[in-house]
N, C-alpha and C positions, 0 to 999 in steps of 0.2 A: 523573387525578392533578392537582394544582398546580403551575402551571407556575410553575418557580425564575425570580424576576426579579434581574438585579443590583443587591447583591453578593453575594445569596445562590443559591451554588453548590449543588448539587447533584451526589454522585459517579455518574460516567456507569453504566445496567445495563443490562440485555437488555431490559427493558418499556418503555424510553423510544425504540426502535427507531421504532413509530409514528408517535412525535411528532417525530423527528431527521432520519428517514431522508428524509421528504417537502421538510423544507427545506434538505437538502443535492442532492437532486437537483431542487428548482425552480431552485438558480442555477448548474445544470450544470455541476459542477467541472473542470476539469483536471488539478489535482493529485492524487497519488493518497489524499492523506490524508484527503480530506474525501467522506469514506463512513461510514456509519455501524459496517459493518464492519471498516475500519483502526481507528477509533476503540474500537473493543469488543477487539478481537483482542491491541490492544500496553496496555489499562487497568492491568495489571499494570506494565508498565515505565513508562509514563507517568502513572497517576495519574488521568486526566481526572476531571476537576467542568465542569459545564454548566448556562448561565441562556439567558435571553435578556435582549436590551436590544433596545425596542419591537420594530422588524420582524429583530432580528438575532440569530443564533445564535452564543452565544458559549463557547468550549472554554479552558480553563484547563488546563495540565501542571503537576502537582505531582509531579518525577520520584522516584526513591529517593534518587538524587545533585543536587544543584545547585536552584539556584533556582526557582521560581513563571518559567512564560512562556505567553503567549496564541497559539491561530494565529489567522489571521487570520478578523472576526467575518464571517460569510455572510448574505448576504443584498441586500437593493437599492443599487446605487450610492448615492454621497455618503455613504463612511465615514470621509472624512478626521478630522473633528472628533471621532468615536468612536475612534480608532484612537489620538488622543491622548491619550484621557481613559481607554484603559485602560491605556497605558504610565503615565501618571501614577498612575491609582491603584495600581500593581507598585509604585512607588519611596514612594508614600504613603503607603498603607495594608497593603503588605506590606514592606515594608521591602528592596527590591530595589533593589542598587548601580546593574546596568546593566538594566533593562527590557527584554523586547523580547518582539514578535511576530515569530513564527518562520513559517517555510513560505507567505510569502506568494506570490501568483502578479501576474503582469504585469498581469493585472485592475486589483488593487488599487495594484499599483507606481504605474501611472499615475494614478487617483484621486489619491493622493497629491506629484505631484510639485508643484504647486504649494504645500504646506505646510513650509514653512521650519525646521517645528522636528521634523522628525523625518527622519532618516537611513536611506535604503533601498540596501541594499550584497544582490547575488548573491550565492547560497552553494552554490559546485558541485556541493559532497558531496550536496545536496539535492536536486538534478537530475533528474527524470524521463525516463527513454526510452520512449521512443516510437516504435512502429515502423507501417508498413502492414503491414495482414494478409495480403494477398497476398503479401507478402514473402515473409512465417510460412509461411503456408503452403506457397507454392511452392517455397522455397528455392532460384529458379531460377538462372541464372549462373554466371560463375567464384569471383564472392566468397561464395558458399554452397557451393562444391563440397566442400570438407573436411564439413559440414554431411550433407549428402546421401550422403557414404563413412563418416559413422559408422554414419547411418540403415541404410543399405544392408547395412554388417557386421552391424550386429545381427539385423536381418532374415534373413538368411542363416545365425545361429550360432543363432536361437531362434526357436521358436512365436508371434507375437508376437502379442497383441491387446487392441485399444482398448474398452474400455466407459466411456461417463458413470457418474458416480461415483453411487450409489444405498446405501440404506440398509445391503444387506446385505455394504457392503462397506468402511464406516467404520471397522471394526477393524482392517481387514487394514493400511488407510491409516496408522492409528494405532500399531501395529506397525513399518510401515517407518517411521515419524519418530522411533521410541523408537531403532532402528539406526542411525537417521542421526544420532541425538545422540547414543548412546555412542560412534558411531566418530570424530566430532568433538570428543568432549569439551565436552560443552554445561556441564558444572559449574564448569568453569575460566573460562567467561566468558560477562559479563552481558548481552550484547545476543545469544548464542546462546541462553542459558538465558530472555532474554525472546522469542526468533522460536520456541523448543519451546511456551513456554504459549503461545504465540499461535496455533499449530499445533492444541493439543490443543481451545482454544475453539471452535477454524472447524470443526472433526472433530465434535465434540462440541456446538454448536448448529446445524449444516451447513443441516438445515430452515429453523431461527428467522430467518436469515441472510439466506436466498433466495439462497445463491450456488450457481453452478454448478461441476459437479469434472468430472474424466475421471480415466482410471486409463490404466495399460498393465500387461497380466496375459500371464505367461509363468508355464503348466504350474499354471494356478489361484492363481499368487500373484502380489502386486501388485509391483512393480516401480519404478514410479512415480505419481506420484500430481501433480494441481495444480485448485488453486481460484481461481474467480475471478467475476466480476461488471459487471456495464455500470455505467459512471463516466456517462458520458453519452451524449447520444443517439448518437453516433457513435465510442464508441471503449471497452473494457471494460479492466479494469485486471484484472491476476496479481497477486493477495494471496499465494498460498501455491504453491509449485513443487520437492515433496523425489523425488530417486529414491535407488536402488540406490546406495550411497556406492562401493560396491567392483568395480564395473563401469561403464566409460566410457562413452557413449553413450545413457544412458536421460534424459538433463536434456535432448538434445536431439530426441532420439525425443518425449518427452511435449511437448514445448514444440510440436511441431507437427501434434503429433497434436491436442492439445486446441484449437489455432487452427482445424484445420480442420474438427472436429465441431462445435464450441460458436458460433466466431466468425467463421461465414464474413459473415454478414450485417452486419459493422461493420467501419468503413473502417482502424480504429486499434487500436491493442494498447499500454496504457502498460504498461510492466513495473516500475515503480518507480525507486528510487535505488540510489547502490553505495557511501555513505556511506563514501567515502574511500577503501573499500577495494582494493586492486592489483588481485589476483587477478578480483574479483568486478567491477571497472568493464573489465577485459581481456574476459571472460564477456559483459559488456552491449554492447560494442561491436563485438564480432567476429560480431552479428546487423543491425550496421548501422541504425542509426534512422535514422529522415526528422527527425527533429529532437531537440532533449532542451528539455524542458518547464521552464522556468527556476524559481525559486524563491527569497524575498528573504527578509531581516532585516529588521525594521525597531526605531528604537532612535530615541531622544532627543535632539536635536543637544546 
């Protein structure tokens, strides 16, 4: 293919995998957005177009609501002078009030802090957790003991059992997230109705993908189900995590079951953000991370 130089975009698809996937994993992300697979999975909700400028990979959000914004461009240090020149061209040649590169990481924070014209401000909601695996796995201690008394009940009310996720069991997958979005009401709002298609793509290109799933199967049906993938050399990121809406204890049963099949061999577990959410940043916290993974703004003094 041709490869899109800027400003000409190109909307992100599955064949540019290839050519994407290699240069997001030469400069071993940390965040978890910068996979080829986040990038494919939410194209719906965000829109991505994609160039490069010389050695750098550059991602464009054009979402359904709100303005044109960049993440941040991947590739060799010394992007200060780039980083300006794509805020500038948002406000130039797209006509964007406030510009900004989104989801940067402390990486580029610090490239950046000697450049006077551009503002780099935290943004919690965007926060990565992070956990050790061993954690995950072991769920040892007193602060995992709730943890280990769900595991436990279930085990004892059902048949329980773990398989890696495999072709002939994509439907079944695909089935419990169609249950988990009617019993959520994925219609009535736009970031469930965009995490269902993003579901349906990782189900539905699971091969093209290279990611890895587990399941947990009670009496031949699936129960819960979670996908995921190495962010980098030491630590794999949870893209995708549904069970049983109407029985408690399967988000935590899968969440440890798939650490200990898939990821014993990596020191880290990002589970992503909780995007402000209550409910869901109580969920990410009550597994305890060793850290959370920062993530910046960057915007125009």
């Amino acid at each position: 293919m041709d490869v899109p130089r800027f400003p000409n975009f190109v909307p992100l698809a599955l064949e540019h995998r290839d050519l994407i996937h290699p240069l997001l994993w030469a400069y071993q992300p940390t965040t978890s957005e910068l996979t080829f697979t986040n990038l494919f999975l939410w194209q719906g909700h965000y829109g991505w177009s994609w160039c490069l400028w010389d050695e750098w990979f550059i991602a464009l959000a054009q979402p359904r609501h709100g303005s044109p914004w960049f993440l941040p461009p991947v590739g060799p240090s010394g992007r200060a002078e780039l980083c300006l020149k794509l805020l500038q061209w948002l406000r130039q040649s797209q006509r964007v009030a406030y510009p900004a590169i989104d989801r940067a990481d402390r990486r580029l924070a610090s490239e950046l802090s000697a450049l006077p014209q551009i503002r780099c401000e935290p943004v919690r909601d965007h926060f990565d957790y992070v956990y050790r695996a061993t954690d995950l796995i072991s769920l040892a201690g007193n602060k995992f003991h709730s943890k280990r008394n769900h595991i436990n009940s279930l085990k004892r009310s059902y048949p329980i059992q773990y398989e890696a996720l495999h072709e002939d069991l994509l439907d079944a997958c695909l089935r419990l997230a169609d249950r988990w979005c009617a019993f959520k009401r994925c219609e009535e709002d736009l970031n469930l109705t965009g995490e269902w298609e993003a579901i349906r793509l990782a189900l539905g290109h699971y091969r093209e993908l290279a990611l890895q799933g587990g399941v947990i199967m009670v009496r031949g049906n699936v129960e819960a189900f979670s996908l995921g993938e190495l962010l980098n050399h030491r630590t794999a990121v949870i893209h995708i995590e549904k069970a049983n809406p109407e029985q408690s204890g399967f988000y935590t049963l899968i969440n440890q079951q798939f650490c200990e099949h898939a990821w014993q061999e990596v020191a880290l577990i990002n589970r992503e953000q909780d995007l402000g959410e209550p409910g869901l940043r109580r969920a990410k916290q009550s597994y305890h991370p060793v850290h959370l993974e920062e993530k910046f703004r960057l915007t125009l003094t």
